[in-house]
C-alpha positions in Angstrom: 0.0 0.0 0.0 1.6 3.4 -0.6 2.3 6.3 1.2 0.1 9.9 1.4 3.7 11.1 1.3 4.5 9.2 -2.0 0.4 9.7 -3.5 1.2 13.6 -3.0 4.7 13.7 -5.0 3.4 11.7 -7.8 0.4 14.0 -8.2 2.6 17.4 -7.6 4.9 15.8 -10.4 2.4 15.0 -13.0 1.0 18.3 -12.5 4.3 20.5 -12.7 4.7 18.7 -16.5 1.5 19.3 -17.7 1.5 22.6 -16.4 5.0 23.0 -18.5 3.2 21.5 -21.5 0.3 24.2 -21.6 2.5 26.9 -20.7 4.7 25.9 -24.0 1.3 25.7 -26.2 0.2 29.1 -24.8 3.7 30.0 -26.4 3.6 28.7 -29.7 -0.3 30.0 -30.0 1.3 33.8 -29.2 3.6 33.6 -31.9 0.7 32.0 -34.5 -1.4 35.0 -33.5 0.6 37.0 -35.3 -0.2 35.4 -38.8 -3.8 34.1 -37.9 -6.9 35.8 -35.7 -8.3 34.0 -33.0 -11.6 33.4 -35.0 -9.7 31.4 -38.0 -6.4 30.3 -35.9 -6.0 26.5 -36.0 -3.9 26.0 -33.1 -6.3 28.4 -31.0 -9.2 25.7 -31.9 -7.3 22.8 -31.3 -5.4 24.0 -28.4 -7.4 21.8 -26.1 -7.2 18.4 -28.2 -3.4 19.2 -28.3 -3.3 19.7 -24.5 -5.2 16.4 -23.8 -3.0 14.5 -26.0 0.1 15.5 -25.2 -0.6 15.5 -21.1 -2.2 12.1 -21.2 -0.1 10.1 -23.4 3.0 11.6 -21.2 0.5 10.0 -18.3 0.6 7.0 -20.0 4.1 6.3 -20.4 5.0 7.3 -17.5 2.3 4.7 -15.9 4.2 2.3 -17.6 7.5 3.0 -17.0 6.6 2.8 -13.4 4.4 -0.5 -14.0 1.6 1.2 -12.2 -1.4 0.9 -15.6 -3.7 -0.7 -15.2 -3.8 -4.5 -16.0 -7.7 -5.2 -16.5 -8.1 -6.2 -20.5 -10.8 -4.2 -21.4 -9.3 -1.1 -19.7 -5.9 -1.0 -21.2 -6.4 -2.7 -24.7 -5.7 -0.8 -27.6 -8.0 2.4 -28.5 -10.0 2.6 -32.0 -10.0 6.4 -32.1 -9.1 9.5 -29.9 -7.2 10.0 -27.8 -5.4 6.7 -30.1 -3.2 5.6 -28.0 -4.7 3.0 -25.3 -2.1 1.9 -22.8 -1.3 -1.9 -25.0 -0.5 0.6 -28.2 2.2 1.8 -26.4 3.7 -1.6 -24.8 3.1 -3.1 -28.5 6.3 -3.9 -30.0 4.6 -3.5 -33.3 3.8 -0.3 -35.1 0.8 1.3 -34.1 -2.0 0.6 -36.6 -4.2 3.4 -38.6 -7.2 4.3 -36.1 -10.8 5.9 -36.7 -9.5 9.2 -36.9 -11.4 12.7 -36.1 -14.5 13.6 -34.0 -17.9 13.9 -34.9 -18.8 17.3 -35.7 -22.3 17.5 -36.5 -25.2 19.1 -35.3 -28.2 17.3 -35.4 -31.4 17.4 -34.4 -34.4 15.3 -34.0 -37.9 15.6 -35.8 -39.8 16.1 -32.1 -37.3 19.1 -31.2 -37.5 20.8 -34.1 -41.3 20.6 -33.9 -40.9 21.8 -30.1 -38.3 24.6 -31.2 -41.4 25.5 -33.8 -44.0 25.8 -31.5 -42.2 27.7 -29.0 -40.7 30.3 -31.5 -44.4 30.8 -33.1 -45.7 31.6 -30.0 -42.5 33.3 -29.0 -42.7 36.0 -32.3 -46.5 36.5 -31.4 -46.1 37.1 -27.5 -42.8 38.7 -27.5 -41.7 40.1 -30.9 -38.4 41.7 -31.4 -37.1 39.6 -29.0 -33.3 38.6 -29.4 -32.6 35.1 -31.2 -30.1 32.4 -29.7 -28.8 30.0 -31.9 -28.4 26.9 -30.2 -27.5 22.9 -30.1 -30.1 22.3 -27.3 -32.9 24.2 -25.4 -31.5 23.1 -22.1 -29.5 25.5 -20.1 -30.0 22.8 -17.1 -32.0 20.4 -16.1 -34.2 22.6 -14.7 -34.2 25.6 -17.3 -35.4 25.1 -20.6 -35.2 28.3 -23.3 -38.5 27.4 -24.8 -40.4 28.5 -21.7 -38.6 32.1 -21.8 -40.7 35.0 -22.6 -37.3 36.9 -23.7 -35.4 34.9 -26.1 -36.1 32.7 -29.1 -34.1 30.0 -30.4 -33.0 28.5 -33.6 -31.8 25.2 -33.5 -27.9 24.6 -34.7 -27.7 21.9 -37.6 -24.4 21.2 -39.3 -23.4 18.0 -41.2 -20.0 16.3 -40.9 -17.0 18.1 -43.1 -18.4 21.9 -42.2 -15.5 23.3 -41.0 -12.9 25.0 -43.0 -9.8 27.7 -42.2 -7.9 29.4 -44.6 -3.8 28.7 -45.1 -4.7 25.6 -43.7 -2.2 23.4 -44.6 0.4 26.0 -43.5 -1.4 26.2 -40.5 -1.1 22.6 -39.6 2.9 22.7 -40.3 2.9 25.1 -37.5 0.9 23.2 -35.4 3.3 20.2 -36.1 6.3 22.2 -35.1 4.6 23.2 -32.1 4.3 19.6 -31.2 7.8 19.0 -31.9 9.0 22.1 -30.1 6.7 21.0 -27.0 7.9 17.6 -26.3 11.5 18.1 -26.7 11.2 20.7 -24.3 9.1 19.3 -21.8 11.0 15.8 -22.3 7.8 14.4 -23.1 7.7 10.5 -23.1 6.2 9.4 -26.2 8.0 9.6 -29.4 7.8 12.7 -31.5 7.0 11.3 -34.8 4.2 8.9 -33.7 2.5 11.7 -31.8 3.1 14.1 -35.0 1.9 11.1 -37.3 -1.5 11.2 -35.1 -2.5 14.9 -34.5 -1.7 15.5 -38.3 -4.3 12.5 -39.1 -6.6 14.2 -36.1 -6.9 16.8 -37.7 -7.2 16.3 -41.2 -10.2 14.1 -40.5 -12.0 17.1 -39.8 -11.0 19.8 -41.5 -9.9 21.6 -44.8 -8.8 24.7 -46.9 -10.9 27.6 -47.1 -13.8 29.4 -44.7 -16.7 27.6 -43.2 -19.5 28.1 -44.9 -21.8 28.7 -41.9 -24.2 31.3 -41.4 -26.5 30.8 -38.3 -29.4 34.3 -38.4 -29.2 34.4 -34.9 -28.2 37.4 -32.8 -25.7 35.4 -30.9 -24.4 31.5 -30.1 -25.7 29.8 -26.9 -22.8 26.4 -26.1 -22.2 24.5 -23.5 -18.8 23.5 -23.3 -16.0 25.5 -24.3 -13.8 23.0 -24.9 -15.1 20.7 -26.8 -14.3 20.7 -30.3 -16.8 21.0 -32.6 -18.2 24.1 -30.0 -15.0 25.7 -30.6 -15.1 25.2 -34.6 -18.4 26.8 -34.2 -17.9 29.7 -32.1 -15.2 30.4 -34.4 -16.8 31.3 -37.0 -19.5 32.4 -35.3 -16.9 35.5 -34.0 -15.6 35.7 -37.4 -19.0 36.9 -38.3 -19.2 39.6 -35.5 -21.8 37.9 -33.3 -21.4 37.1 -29.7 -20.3 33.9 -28.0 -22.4 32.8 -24.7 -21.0 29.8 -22.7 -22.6 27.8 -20.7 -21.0 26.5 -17.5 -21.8 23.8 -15.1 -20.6 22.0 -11.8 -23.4 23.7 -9.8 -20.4 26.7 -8.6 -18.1 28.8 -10.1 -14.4 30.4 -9.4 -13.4 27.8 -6.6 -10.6 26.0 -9.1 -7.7 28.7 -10.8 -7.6 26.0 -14.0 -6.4 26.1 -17.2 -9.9 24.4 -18.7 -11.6 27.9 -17.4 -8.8 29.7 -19.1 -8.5 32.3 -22.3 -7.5 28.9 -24.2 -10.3 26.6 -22.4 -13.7 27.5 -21.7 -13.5 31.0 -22.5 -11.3 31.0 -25.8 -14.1 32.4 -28.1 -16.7 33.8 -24.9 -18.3 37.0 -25.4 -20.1 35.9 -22.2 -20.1 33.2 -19.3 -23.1 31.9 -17.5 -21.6 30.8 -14.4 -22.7 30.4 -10.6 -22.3 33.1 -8.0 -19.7 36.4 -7.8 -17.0 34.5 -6.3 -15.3 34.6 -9.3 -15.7 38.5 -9.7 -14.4 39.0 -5.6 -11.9 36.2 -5.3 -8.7 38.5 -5.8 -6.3 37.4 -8.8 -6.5 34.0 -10.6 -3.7 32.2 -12.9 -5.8 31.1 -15.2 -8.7 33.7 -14.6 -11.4 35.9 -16.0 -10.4 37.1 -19.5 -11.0 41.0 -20.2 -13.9 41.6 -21.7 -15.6 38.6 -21.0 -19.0 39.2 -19.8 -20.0 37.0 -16.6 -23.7 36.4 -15.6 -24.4 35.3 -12.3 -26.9 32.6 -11.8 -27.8 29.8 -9.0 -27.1 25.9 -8.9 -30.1 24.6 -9.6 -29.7 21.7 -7.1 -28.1 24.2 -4.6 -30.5 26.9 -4.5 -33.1 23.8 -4.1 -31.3 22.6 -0.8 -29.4 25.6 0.4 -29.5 25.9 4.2 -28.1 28.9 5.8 -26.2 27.3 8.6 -24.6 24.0 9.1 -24.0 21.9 11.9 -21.8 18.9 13.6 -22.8 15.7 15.1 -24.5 16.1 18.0 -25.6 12.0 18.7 -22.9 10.5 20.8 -24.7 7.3 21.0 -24.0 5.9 17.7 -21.2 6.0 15.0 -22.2 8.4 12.2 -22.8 7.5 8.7 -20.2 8.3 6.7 -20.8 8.6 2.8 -17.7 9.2 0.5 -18.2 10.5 -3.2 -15.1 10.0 -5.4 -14.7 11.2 -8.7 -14.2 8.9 -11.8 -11.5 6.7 -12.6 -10.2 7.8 -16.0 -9.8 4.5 -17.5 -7.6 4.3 -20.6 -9.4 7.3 -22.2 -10.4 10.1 -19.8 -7.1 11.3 -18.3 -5.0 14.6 -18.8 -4.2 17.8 -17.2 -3.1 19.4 -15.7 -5.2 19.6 -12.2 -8.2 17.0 -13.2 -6.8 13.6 -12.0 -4.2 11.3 -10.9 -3.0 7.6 -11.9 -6.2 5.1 -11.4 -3.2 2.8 -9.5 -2.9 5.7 -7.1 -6.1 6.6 -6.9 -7.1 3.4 -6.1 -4.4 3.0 -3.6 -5.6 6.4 -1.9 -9.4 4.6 -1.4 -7.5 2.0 0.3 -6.3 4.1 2.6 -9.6 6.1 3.4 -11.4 3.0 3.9 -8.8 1.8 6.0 -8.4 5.3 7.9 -12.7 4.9 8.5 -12.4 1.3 9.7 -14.4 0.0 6.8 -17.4 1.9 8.0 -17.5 4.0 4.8 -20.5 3.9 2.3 -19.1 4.3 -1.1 -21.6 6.5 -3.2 -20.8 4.8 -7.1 -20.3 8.0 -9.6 -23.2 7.7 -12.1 -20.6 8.2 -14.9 -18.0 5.5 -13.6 -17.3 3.4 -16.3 -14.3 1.4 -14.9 -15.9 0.0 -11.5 -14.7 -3.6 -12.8 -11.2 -2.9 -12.5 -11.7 -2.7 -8.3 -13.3 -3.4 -5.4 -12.8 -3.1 -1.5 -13.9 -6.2 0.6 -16.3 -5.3 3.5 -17.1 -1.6 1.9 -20.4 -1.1 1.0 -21.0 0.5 -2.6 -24.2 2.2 -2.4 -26.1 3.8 -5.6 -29.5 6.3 -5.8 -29.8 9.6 -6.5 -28.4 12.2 -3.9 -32.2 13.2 -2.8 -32.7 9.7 -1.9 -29.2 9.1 0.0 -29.8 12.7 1.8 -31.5 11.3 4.6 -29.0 8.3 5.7 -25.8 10.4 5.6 -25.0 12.0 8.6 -21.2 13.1 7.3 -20.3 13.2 3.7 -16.4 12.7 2.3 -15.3 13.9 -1.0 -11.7 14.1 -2.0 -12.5 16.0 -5.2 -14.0 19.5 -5.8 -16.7 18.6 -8.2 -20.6 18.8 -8.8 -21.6 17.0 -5.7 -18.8 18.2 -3.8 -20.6 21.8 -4.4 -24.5 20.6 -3.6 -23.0 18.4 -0.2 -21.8 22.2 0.7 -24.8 23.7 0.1 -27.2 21.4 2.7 -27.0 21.6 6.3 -24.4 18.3 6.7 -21.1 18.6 7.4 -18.5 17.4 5.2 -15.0 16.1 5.3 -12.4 16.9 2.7 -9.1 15.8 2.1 -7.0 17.8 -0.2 -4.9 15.2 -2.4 -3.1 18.4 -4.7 -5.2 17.6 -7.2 -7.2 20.5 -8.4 -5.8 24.3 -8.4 -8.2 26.0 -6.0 -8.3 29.5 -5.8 -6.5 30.9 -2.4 -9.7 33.2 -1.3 -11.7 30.3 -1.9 -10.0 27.5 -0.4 -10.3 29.3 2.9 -13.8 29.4 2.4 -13.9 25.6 1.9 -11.5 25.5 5.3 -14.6 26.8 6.7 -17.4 24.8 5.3 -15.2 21.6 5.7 -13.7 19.0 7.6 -10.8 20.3 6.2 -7.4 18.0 5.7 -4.4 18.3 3.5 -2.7 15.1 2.7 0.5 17.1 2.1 0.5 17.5 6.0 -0.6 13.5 6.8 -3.4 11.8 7.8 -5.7 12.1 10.8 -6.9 9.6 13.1 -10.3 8.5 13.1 -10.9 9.6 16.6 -9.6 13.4 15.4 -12.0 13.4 12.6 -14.7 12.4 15.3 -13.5 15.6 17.5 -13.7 17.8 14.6 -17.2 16.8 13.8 -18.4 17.9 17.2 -18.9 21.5 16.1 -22.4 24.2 16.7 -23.8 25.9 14.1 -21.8 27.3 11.6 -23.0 29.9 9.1 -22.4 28.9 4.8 -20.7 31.1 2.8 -19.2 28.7 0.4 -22.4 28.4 -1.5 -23.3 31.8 -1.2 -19.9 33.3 -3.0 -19.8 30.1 -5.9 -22.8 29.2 -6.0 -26.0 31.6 -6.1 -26.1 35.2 -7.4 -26.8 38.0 -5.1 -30.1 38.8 -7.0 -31.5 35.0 -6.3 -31.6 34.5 -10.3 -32.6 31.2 -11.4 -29.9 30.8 -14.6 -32.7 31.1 -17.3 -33.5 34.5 -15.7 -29.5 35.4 -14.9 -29.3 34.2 -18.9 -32.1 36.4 -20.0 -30.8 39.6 -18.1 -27.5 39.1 -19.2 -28.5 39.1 -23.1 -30.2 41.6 -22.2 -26.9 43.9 -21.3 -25.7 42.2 -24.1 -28.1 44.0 -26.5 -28.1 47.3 -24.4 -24.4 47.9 -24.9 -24.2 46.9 -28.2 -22.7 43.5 -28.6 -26.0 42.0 -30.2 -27.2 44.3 -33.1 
């Protein structure tokens, strides 16, 4: 079993060279900016694929040097299509074999939601004319908010075949990219060798593109997305800022400005943002970020949807000395042998794994482990005399008394937001924001691996605290006008149109 001590260095280590990796691509994009805007710069839109590739097929081989991948068949056998390389392409003596290249980049849409989308926008032009049009690839904001139901905005619905997307000097823009590659991992002493990597981003990205301009025009006033990084959204909201209309993305994770990331950078989420629906004003009163705010981005304020739901002003400890408390742990996903990169999003599964080990051990085998509804890899372990335990988190809320998380996530952020308290342990892994990891020092349990573990018995000390008053969900997680997000998203278009960003 390792060691907190050696679980700590290996994360600090993989973080430090990915960190080196995206700071050399931030590099090479500043000198292609000269040559190419941001709305038809290659390296700008694929800045994200490249930063996946590159940090998780370094993870790879360094998993393998180590002999720490994993050794279930269906988790490290070879990979049909991105990211390419599965952890048995790179033990394979052999060459590695051509692969489904590229990424779906349609739109499409079904015959019952474009029917919906009609409805709702003839009722829309005869209740509310004039009003501003969103182009967008679904209704839903969140699972609660639905665009059709606004009496401020219409929608048209986003529909693009596969082999839209177009940039101009492309094949001189893909040399560069190429270069970059080459320049990055010979700096960064990256792992993997140069020409197979080259061989596979060139292949990448050839799938889906070609010379010339997109021939997309979309009559909205301005593009509604979800996630900023994902590529086909960042093709789009290319070319949508090529044609002078405005960008509006849509974040989720139920808070907003607790992790300083690159992902919620200038070259993640908010690459091509006019504006950011996001949670809270934490973000806007946290002090200085690394990877923070860019200028002119617009920020809307909205609450979680699950948080507002279950938000309790105060908190409070166990007060029942006459049994022990029921302790529910939420840990993210394992990342399998297709999900990992960062920097700050993850660590080895062998480590992770390792580090349940330990908490299990460290809670005397009396933690519930809540499954992650999007685990894929629970096959590859399990812990004798641990209960895994499954249901919605409505349904669990009344048998925990204590919840455990190890990673700042979606339910790390509702668990805040109810009146239970919660234990933390810091592994390294995410980059939170100074201001607000002092706030989660005060909603928390709150221990840092870096310093050891605790005892049992000093968790069980900890716990026995009075009321305690929750700002954590206040700063990250609702706006301090109690908008729902459809509202916060209609106000800020709104703004939008006032000042002059939507014509």
């Amino acid at each position: 079993m390792i060691t907190v001590d050696e679980l700590s260095k290996y994360i600090a280590e993989d973080n430090h060279d990915a960190v080196r990796i995206y700071k050399e691509l931030v590099s090479c994009y500043q000198t292609t900016s000269n040559d190419y805007a941001e709305e038809v710069n290659l390296l700008g839109i694929y800045f994200f694929e490249l930063l996946k590739f590159l940090t998780q097929s370094h993870f790879k081989k360094k998993e393998i040097s180590k002999g720490i991948q994993p050794t279930d068949s269906l988790v490290k056998q070879r990979l049909e299509s991105w990211p390419y390389l599965g952890y048995d392409d790179l033990t394979a003596k052999t060459s590695i074999p051509k692969k489904k290249y590229g990424k779906k980049i349609s739109f499409s849409q079904s015959f019952s939601r474009k029917a919906m989308n009609g409805i709702a926008n003839l009722y829309g032009t005869l209740a509310h004319s004039g009003a501003p049009r969103l182009d967008v690839s679904t209704p839903m904001i969140d699972s609660k908010s639905n665009l059709w139901i606004s009496s401020r905005l219409n929608t048209g619905l986003v529909q693009l075949e596969e082999n839209w997307f177009a940039v101009p000097h492309f094949d001189d823009q893909l040399n560069g990219i190429l270069h970059c590659i080459r320049h990055v991992m010979n700096s960064c002493n990256h792992l993997l060798n140069v020409e197979v990597a080259t061989d596979l981003m060139e292949a990448h990205i050839r799938a889906n593109c070609r010379e010339g301009h997109a021939r997309v025009k979309l009559p909205g006033d301005a593009l509604l997305l979800k996630s900023g990084v994902e590529l086909k959204n960042r093709m789009l909201a290319a070319v949508t800022k090529r044609q002078g209309k405005p960008v509006i993305n849509i974040m989720h994770g139920e808070a907003f400005g607790v992790c300083d990331e690159p992902i919620f950078s200038d070259f993640g989420e908010q690459m091509y943002s006019s504006a950011i629906l996001g949670y809270g004003a934490g973000v806007k009163e946290a002090g200085s970020y690394d990877y923070g705010m860019k200028e002119g981005v617009a920020y809307f304020e909205s609450n979680g949807v699950q948080v507002s739901r279950l938000y309790q002003r105060e908190f409070r400890g166990i007060r029942s000395r006459n049994r022990q408390p029921a302790f529910y742990y939420y840990p993210t996903t394992l990342s399998g042998s297709s999900h990992r990169y960062g920097p700050f999003r993850d660590t080895a599964d062998y480590y992770y794994i390792e580090w349940q080990r330990l908490l299990i051990d460290l809670f005397d085998n009396s933690l519930k482990v809540k499954a992650h509804p999007k685990e894929k890899n629970q096959m590859i372990y399990s812990f004798p005399n641990t209960k895994v335990v499954t249901g919605s988190f409505d349904e669990l809320l009344s048998q925990i008394d204590v919840f455990v998380f190890d990673y700042i996530g979606t339910a790390f952020n509702v668990a805040c937001a109810t009146d239970k308290p919660v234990v933390y342990f810091n592994l390294g892994i995410r980059n939170i924001n100074p201001i607000a990891l002092e706030e989660i020092k005060e909603r928390t349990i709150y221990f840092d691996i870096r310093d050891g573990l605790p005892s049992y018995e000093e968790i069980i000390e900890k716990l026995k605290f009075r009321d305690r008053e929750n700002s954590y969900s206040i700063k990250y997680s609702l706006s301090r006008e109690n908008k729902d997000r459809l509202r916060a998203l209609e106000d800020g278009v709104a703004e939008l149109f006032h000042r002059g960003d939507l014509q």
